[in-house]
Residue, then its C-alpha position, 0 to 999 in steps of 0.5 A: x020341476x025340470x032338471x037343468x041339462x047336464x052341461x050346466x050340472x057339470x060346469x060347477x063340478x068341472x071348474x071346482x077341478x079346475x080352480x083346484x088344479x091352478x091352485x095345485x099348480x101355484x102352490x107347487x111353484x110357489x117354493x121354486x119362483x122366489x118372485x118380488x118377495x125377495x124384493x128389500x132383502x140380502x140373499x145369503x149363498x154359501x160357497x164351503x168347500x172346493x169350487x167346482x161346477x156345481x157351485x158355479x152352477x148354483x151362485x150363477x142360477x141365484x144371481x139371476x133369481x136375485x136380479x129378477x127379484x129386486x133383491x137389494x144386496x146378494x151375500x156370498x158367505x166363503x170358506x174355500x181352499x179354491x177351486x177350477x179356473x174356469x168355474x172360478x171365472x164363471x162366478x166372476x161374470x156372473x158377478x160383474x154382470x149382476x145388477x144386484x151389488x155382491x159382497x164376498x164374506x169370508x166366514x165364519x171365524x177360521x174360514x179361509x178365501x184361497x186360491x179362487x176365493x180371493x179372485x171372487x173377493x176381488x171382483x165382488x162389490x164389497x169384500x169383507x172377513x170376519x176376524x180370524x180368516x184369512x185370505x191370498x194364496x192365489x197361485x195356479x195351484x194346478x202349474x206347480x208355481x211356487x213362492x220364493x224360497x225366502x218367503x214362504x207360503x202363508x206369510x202374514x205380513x202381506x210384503x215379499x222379502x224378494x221377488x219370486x223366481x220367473x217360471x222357467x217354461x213358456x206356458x207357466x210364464x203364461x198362465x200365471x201373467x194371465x192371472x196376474x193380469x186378470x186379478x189387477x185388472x178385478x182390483x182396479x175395477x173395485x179399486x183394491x190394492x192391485x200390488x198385492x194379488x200381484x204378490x197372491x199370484x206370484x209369490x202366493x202371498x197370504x194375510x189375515x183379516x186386519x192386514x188385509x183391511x190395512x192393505x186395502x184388499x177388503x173393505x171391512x171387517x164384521x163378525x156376522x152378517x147383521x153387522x156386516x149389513x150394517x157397517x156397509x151402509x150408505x157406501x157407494x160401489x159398482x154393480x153391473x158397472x153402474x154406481x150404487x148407493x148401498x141402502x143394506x141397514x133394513x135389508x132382511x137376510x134370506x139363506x138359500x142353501x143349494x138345492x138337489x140340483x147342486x147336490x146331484x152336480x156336485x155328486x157327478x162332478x166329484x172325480x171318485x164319483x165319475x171314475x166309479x160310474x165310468x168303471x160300471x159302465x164299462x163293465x156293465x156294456x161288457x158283460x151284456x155283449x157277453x151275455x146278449x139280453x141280460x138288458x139290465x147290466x147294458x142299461x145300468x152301463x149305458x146311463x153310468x157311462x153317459x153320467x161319467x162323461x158328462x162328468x168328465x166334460x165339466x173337470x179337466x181331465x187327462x184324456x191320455x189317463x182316460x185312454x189307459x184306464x180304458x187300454x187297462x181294462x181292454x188288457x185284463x179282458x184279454x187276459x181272461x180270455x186268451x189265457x197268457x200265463x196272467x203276463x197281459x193282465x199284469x200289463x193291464x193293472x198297471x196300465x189301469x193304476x197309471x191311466x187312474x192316476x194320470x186323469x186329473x192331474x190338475x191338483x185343484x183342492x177337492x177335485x183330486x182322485x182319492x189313492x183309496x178309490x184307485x186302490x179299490x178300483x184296480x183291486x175290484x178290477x183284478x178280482x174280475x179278472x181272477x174270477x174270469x181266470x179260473x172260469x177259463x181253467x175250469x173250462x179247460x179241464x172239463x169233459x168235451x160234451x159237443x162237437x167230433x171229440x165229445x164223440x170219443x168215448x161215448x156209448x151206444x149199441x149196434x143196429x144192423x151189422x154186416x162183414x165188419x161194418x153196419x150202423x149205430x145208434x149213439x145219442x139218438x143218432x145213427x152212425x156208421x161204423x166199424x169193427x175189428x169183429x162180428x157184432x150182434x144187432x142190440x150189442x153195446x158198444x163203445x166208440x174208440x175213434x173217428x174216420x170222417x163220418x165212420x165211427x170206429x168201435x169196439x164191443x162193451x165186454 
């Protein structure tokens, strides 16, 4: 018998690898391509907490993925005390352009829509609470707008006992008629009580669960989700501005939780997190100019510092509190190297502390600097300085060892030696020198003074 070529005794071995890498490649994907299996279901996302990038991120990353999925309705489970205002709107877009229906859930009991959540609510297709939430207070937090002082932040009863005061500046008066305009325009869109998220926005008006389906601002109230699923049935809203007939009774609920990515969003877009990483980049550059191919400190500054302005672009920040952090640490840099007597690092701290505070000012719940972070930081900051302090005194106390003034003192002995003069040999090197007397070639001298390039010397006795 012959045995077959080679080529037709690797081919089976070569398509099992190749059978065997495309099944690899399908199962690796599989988890991260939710595809029409997703089709007759209610995808569940939670927003808890502050929104910010990283939750914008993800409920606009799943909304493409329902939409491509023929999900039949998309859930957004919220327990918020608000948010940034573009984050808030970028939610909102995806929202209106979803041809998926959303419906906002203020869950679980005790969980509250405030601030962003109650725009979210506004422009969602339905809105729904479970008993015991509550929802409004929809001010620019960030303007410093206030209610009226006869109606305090909170009220239950939805109704203002008088109208709030008109902001006194041009630019608060701007701000907050944008987003009254912004959140009557949501609630004619879904046709919700646009008098009230007047009163959310310029007064900060606040209801629970009951008033707000008796004023109209949401649509139902369910304990959980199968209930919730269930009373919303049959009705018909808006999705994509296209009416739909809800069909949600047999829907199967899937929870999809952030993944890694919002994870690590939420990590570099936390205001505490980004000053950190921008203080080890800072510090970090700094240190490999000072000691050239270290490479580690450069390159663990490099990528801090690149992951701190990514951060920085994504939040609003103040970048005059950016400058001063920066003019800070320039301050306390000088400092330890001109010496001043601690007057420029004393500047420096308090340029650092003031920059720290001054970089997020906009008072967005949860996108605040902690006082602690910025306690540690100026306290990390002034023990560099200390440190480099006492290495610059130590310094100066120590013996001269190069250079004309380490020669001073130093000790050698005579080679050759004629009429007061001759050479020397001090530290492998021969010098010419003088002396008030004879010297004998092999004596041992010491220098007490230095001409140009003549030594002048006395004999060791």
């Amino acid at each position: 018998m012959h045995s077959p070529p080679s080529g037709i005794v690797r081919a089976p071995a070569v398509l099992r690898c190749v059978k065997a890498l495309v099944l690899s490649l399908v199962i690796a994907i599989t988890p991260f391509t939710p595809a029409a299996s997703a089709a007759g279901k209610a995808i569940v996302l939670e927003i808890d907490g502050a929104i910010g990038p990283a939750i914008a991120d993800y409920v606009v990353r799943e909304l493409r993925v329902a939409a491509a999925s023929g999900a039949g309705l998309v859930i957004l489970r919220m327990n918020t005390p608000g948010g940034l205002d573009t984050s808030m709107r970028e939610i909102i877009s995806a929202i209106l352009a979803s041809p998926v229906p959303v419906a906002s859930y203020v869950a679980p009991n005790g969980a509250r829509a405030a601030s962003a959540g109650t725009y979210i609510a506004y422009a969602s297709a339905i809105a729904a609470m479970a008993p015991s939430t509550n929802i409004g207070a929809a001010t620019p937090i960030r303007l410093g707008v206030l209610p009226h002082p006869e109606q305090p932040p909170g009220q239950q009863d939805g109704k203002q006992k008088g109208a709030p005061d008109e902001p006194s500046d041009a630019e608060t008066r701007k701000a907050v008629n944008d987003a009254v305009a912004y959140i009557r325009g949501l609630a004619e869109l879904n046709g919700r009580d646009a008098k009230w998220a007047v009163e959310a926005v310029r007064g900060a008006a606040s209801l629970p669960a009951s008033e707000a389906l008796k004023h109209h601002v949401i649509d139902v109230i369910a304990d959980d989700i199968p209930d919730l699923l269930g009373k919303i049935d049959g009705r018909t809203v808006k999705a994509d501005g296209r009416p739909q007939r809800l069909a949600t009774a047999a829907l199967e609920t899937v929870l999809v939780k952030p993944d890694w990515r919002t994870a690590l969003l939420a990590v570099v877009t936390n205001p505490n997190i980004a000053l950190i990483f921008m203080l080890i980049g800072v510090y970090g550059l700094i240190f490999e100019f000072l000691s050239p191919g270290a490479i580690a400190p450069g390159l663990i500054g490099a990528i801090s510092l690149v992951v701190a302005l990514y951060g920085f672009s994504l939040l609003p920040i103040s970048y005059a509190g950016v400058a001063l952090v920066l003019l800070g640490i320039g301050l306390m840099l000088a400092e330890a190297h001109i010496g001043a007597f601690g007057a420029i690092g004393v500047g420096g701290i308090v340029a650092f502390v003031i920059g720290a505070i001054m970089m997020f000012p906009s008072g967005t719940p949860g996108l605040e600097l902690s006082p602690a972070v910025i306690a540690a930081a100026a306290t990390v900051s002034v023990c560099l300085l200390a440190m480099a302090l006492s290495m610059l005194v130590r310094s100066r106390k120590r013996r001269i060892i190069t250079g004309r003034e380490a020669l001073i003192g130093a000790e050698g002995e005579a080679v050759t030696w004629q009429n007061g003069e001759g050479r020397i040999r001090i530290a492998g090197e021969i010098w010419r020198a003088r002396a008030s007397g004879p010297l004998q070639p092999g004596a041992r001298v010491k220098v007490m003074a230095r001409e140009g390039l003549v030594l002048i010397v006395e004999p060791i006795r």
